[in-house]
C-alpha positions as a Markdown table, in Angstrom:
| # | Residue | x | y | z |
|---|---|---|---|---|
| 1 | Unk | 38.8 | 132.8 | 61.7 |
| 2 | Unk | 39.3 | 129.1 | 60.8 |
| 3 | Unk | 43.5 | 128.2 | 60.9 |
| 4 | Unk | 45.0 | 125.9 | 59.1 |
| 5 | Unk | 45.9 | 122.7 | 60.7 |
| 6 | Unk | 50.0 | 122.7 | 60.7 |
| 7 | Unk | 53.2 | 122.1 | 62.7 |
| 8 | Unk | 52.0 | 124.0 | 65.5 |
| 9 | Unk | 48.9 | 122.9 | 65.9 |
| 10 | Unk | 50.7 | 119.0 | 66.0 |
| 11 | Unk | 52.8 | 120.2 | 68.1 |
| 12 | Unk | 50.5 | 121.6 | 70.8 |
| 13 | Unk | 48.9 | 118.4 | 70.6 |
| 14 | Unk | 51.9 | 116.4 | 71.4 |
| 15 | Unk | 52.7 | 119.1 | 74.2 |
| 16 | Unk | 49.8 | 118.4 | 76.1 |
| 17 | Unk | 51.3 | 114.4 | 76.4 |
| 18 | Unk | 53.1 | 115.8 | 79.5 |
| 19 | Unk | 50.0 | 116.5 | 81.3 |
| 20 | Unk | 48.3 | 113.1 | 80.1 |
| 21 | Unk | 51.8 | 111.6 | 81.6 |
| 22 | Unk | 51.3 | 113.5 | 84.7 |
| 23 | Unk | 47.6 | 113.2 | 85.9 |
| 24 | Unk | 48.1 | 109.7 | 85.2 |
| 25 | Unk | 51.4 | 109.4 | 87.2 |
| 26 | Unk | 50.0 | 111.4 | 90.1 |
| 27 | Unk | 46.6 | 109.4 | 89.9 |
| 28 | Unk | 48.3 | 105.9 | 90.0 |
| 29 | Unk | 50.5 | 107.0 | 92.9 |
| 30 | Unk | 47.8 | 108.1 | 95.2 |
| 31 | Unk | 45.9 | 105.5 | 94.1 |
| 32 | Unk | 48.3 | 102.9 | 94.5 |
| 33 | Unk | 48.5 | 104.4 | 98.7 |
| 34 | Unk | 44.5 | 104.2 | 98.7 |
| 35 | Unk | 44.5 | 100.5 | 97.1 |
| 36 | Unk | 46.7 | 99.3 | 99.7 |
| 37 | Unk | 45.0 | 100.6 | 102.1 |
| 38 | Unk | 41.6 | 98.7 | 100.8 |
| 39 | Unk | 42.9 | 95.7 | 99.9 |
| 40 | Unk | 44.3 | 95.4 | 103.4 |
| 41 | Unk | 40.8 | 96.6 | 104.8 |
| 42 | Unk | 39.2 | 93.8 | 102.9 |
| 43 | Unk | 41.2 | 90.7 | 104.0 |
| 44 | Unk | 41.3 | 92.3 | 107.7 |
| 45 | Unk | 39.5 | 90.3 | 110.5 |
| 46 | Unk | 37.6 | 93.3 | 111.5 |
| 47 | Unk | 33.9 | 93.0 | 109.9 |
| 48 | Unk | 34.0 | 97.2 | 110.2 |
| 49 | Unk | 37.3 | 97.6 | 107.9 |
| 50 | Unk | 36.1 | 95.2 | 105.3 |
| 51 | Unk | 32.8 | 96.2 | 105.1 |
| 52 | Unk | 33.6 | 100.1 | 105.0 |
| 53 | Unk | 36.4 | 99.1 | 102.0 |
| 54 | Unk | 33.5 | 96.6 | 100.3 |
| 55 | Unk | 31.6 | 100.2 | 100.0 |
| 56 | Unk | 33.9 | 102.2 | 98.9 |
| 57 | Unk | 34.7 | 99.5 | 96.3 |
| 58 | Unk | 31.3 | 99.4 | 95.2 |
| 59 | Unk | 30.6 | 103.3 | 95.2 |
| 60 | Unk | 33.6 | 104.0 | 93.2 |
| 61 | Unk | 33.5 | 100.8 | 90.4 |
| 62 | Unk | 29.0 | 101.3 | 90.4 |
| 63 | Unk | 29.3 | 105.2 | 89.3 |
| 64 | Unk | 31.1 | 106.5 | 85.6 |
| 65 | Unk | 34.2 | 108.0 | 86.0 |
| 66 | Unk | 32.8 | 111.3 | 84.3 |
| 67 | Unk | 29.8 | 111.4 | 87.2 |
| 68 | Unk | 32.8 | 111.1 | 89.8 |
| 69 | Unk | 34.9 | 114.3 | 88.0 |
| 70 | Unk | 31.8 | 116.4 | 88.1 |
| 71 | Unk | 31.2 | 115.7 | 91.6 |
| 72 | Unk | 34.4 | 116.4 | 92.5 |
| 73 | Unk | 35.1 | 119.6 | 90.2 |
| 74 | Unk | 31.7 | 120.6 | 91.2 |
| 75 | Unk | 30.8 | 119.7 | 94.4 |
| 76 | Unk | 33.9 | 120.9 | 96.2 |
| 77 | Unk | 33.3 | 124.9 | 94.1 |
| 78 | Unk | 29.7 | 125.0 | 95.4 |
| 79 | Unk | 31.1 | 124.2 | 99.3 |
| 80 | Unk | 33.4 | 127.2 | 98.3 |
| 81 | Unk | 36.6 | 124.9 | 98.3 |
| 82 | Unk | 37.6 | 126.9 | 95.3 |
| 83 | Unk | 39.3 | 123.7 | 93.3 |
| 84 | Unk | 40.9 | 124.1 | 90.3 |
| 85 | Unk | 40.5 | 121.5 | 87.5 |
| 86 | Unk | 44.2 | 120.1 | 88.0 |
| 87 | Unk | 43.9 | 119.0 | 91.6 |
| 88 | Unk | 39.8 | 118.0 | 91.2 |
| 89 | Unk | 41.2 | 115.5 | 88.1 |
| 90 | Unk | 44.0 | 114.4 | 90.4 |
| 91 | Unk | 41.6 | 113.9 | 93.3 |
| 92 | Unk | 39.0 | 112.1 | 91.7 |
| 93 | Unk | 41.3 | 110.1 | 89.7 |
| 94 | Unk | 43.1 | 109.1 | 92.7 |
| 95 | Unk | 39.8 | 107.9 | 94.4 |
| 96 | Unk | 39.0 | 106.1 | 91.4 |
| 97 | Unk | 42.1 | 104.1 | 91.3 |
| 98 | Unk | 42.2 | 103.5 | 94.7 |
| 99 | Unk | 38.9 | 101.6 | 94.7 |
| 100 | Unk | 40.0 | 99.8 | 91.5 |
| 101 | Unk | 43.2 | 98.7 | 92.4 |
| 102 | Unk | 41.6 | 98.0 | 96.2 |
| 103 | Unk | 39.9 | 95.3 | 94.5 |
| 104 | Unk | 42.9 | 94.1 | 92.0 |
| 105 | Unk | 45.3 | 93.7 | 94.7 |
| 106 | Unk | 42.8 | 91.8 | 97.2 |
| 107 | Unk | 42.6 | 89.4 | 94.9 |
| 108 | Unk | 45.9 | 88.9 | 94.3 |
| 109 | Unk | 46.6 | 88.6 | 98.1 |
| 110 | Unk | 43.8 | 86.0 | 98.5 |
| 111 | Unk | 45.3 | 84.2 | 95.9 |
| 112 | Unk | 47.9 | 83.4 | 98.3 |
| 113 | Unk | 47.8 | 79.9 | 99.1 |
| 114 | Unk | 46.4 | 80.4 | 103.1 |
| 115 | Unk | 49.2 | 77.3 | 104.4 |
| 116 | Unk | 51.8 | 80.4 | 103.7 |
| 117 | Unk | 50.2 | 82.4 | 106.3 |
| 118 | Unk | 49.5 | 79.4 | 108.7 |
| 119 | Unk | 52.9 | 78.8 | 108.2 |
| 120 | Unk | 53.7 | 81.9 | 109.4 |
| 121 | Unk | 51.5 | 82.2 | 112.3 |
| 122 | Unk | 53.0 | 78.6 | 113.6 |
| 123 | Unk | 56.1 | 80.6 | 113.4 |
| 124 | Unk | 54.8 | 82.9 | 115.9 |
| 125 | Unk | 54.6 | 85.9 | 113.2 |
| 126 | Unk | 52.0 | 88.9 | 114.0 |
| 127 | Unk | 49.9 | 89.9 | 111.4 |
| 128 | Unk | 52.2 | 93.1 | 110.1 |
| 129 | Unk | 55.8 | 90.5 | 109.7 |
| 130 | Unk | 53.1 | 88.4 | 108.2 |
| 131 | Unk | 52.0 | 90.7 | 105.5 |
| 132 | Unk | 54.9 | 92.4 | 105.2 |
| 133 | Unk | 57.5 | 89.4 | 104.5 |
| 134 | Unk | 55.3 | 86.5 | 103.4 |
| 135 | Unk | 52.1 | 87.6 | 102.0 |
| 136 | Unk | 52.4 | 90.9 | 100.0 |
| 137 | Unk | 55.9 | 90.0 | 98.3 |
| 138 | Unk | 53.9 | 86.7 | 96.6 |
| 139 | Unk | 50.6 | 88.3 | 95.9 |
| 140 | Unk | 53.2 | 91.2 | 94.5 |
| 141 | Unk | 54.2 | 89.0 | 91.8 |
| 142 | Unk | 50.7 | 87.9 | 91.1 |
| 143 | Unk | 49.3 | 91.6 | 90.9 |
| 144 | Unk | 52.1 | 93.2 | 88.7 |
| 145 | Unk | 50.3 | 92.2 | 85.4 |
| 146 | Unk | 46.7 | 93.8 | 86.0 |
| 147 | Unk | 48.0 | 96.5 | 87.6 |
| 148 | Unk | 50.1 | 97.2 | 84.4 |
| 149 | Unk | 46.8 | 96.6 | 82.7 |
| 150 | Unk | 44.7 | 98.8 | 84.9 |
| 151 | Unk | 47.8 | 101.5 | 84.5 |
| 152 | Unk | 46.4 | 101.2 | 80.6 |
| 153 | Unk | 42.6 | 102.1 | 81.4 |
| 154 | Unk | 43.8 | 104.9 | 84.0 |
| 155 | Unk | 45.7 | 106.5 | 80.9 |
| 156 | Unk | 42.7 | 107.0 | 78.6 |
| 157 | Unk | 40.2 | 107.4 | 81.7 |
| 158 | Unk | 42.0 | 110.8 | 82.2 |
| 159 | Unk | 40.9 | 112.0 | 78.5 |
| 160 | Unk | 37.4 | 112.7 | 80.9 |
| 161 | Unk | 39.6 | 115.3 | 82.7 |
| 162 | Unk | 38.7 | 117.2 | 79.6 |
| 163 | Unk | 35.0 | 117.8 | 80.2 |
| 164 | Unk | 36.2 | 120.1 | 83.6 |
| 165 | Unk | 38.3 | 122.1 | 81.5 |
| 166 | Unk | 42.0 | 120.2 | 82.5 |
| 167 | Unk | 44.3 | 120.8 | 79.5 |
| 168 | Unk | 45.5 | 117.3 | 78.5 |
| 169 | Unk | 45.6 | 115.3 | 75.1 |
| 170 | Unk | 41.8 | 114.8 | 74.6 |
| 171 | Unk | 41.5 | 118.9 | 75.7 |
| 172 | Unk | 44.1 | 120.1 | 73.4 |
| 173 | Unk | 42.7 | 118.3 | 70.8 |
| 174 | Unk | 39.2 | 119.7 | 71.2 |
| 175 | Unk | 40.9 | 123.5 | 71.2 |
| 176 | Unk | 43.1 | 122.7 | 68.1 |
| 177 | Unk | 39.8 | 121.5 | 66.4 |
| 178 | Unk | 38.0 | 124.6 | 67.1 |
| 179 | Unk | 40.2 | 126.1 | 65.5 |
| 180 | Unk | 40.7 | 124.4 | 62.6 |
| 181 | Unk | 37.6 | 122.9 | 62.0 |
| 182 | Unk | 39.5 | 119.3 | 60.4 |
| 183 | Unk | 38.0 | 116.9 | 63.4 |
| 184 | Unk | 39.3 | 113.7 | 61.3 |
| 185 | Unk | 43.0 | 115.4 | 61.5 |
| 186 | Unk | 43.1 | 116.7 | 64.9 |
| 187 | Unk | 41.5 | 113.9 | 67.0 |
| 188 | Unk | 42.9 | 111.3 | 64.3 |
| 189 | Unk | 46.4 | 112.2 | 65.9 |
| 190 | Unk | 45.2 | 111.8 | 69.7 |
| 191 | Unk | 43.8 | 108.7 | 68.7 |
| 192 | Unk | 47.7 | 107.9 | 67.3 |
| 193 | Unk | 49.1 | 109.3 | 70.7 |
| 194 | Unk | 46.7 | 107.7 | 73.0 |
| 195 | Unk | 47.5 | 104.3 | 71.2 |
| 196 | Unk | 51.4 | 104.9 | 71.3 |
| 197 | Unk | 51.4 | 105.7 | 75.4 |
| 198 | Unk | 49.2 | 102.2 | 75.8 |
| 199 | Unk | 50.0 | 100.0 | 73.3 |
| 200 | Unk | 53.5 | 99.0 | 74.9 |
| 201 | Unk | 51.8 | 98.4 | 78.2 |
| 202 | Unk | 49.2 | 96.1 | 76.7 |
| 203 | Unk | 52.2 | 94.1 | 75.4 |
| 204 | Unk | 53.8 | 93.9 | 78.6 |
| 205 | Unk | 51.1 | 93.4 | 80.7 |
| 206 | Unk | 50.4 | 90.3 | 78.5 |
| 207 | Unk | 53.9 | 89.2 | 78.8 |
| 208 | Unk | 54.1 | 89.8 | 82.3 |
| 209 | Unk | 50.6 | 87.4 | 82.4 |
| 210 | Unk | 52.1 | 84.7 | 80.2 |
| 211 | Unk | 55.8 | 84.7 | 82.4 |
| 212 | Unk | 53.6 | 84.5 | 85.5 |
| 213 | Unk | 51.5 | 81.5 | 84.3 |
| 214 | Unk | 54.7 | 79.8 | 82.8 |
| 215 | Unk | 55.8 | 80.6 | 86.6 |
| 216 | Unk | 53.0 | 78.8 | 88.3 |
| 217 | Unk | 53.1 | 75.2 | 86.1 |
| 218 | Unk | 56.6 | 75.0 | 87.4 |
């Protein structure tokens, strides 16, 4: 029986923000653990650590996010793993950032200027004090802005979450429209959402872009 499309129905909908909010919090998170890891595996002098995070790079950003979800969802039920489609979205999410942001942030640390670090090894400064206080805090500054901007694209990357059956904004809209049978209304409204969680993060990773090069003429 077809439903009309009401106040509850909208309300569901904006409900199922919190789970957008969340698989996109605990994706960035983890994948803000695995991109450090990378990116440090890419600028290290061991040929073994960069090539192994130059292939993990390149597996995660040459396959679609959905192939990665179904592999994940999929792959670990058949090996009798028994995943559910929360952790599998987190999981593969997480892997997917980490390669991403990997790759974001070792640019952003070979964009410091290399007399900082043979500065620092004149000093007599081992490779972790070198990271840790002169490297990472100025390729920090440099990476804020397309990490805010990748933030954006891991925020509607999780509406793929949906084809495993993971109840978030792109899902719930799917259910209300089966219901209701008024697609233009129901996904009409995520659209609205989806555009009011990213839309501020555009602006400031824009701003956060223009400060930076403002930064740099100086």
């Amino acid at each position: 029986m077809i439903r009309p499309f009401g106040i509850n129905e909208v309300l569901f909908i904006v409900a199922a923000i919190q789970w957008t909010l969340a698989l996109s919090a605990v994706a960035f998170a983890g994948g803000a653990v695995g991109g450090l890891i990378v990116a440090l595996c890419r600028v290290s002098a061991s040929r073994v650590l960069s090539y192994l995070a130059l292939g993990y790079i390149r597996l995660f950003q040459g396959t679609p996010l959905l192939m990665q979800l179904f592999l994940v969802y999929f792959g670990l039920n058949i090996f009798g793993a028994g995943i559910n489609p929360w952790l599998a979205a987190s999981l593969a999410l997480t892997l997917h950032a980490s390669a991403f942001l990997g790759e974001i942030w070792r640019g952003c640390i070979e964009a410091v200027p290399s007399g900082q670090s043979e500065a620092a090894w004149a000093l007599g400064l081992g490779y972790v004090d070198r990271m840790k206080s002169i490297v990472l805090p100025q390729a920090a500054k440099i990476a804020v802005a397309p990490t805010v901007g990748f933030l954006v694209q891991l925020i509607k990357g999780t509406s793929l979450a949906s084809i495993i059956g993971f109840v978030e904004l792109t899902r719930a809209g799917q259910i209300i429209n089966n219901a209701t049978f008024v697609p233009f209304k129901v996904f009409g409204l995520v659209a609205i959402l989806y555009f009011v969680l990213c839309w501020p993060l555009s602006l400031l990773a824009r701003w956060m872009e223009r400060r930076f090069a403002v930064a740099a003429q100086r």
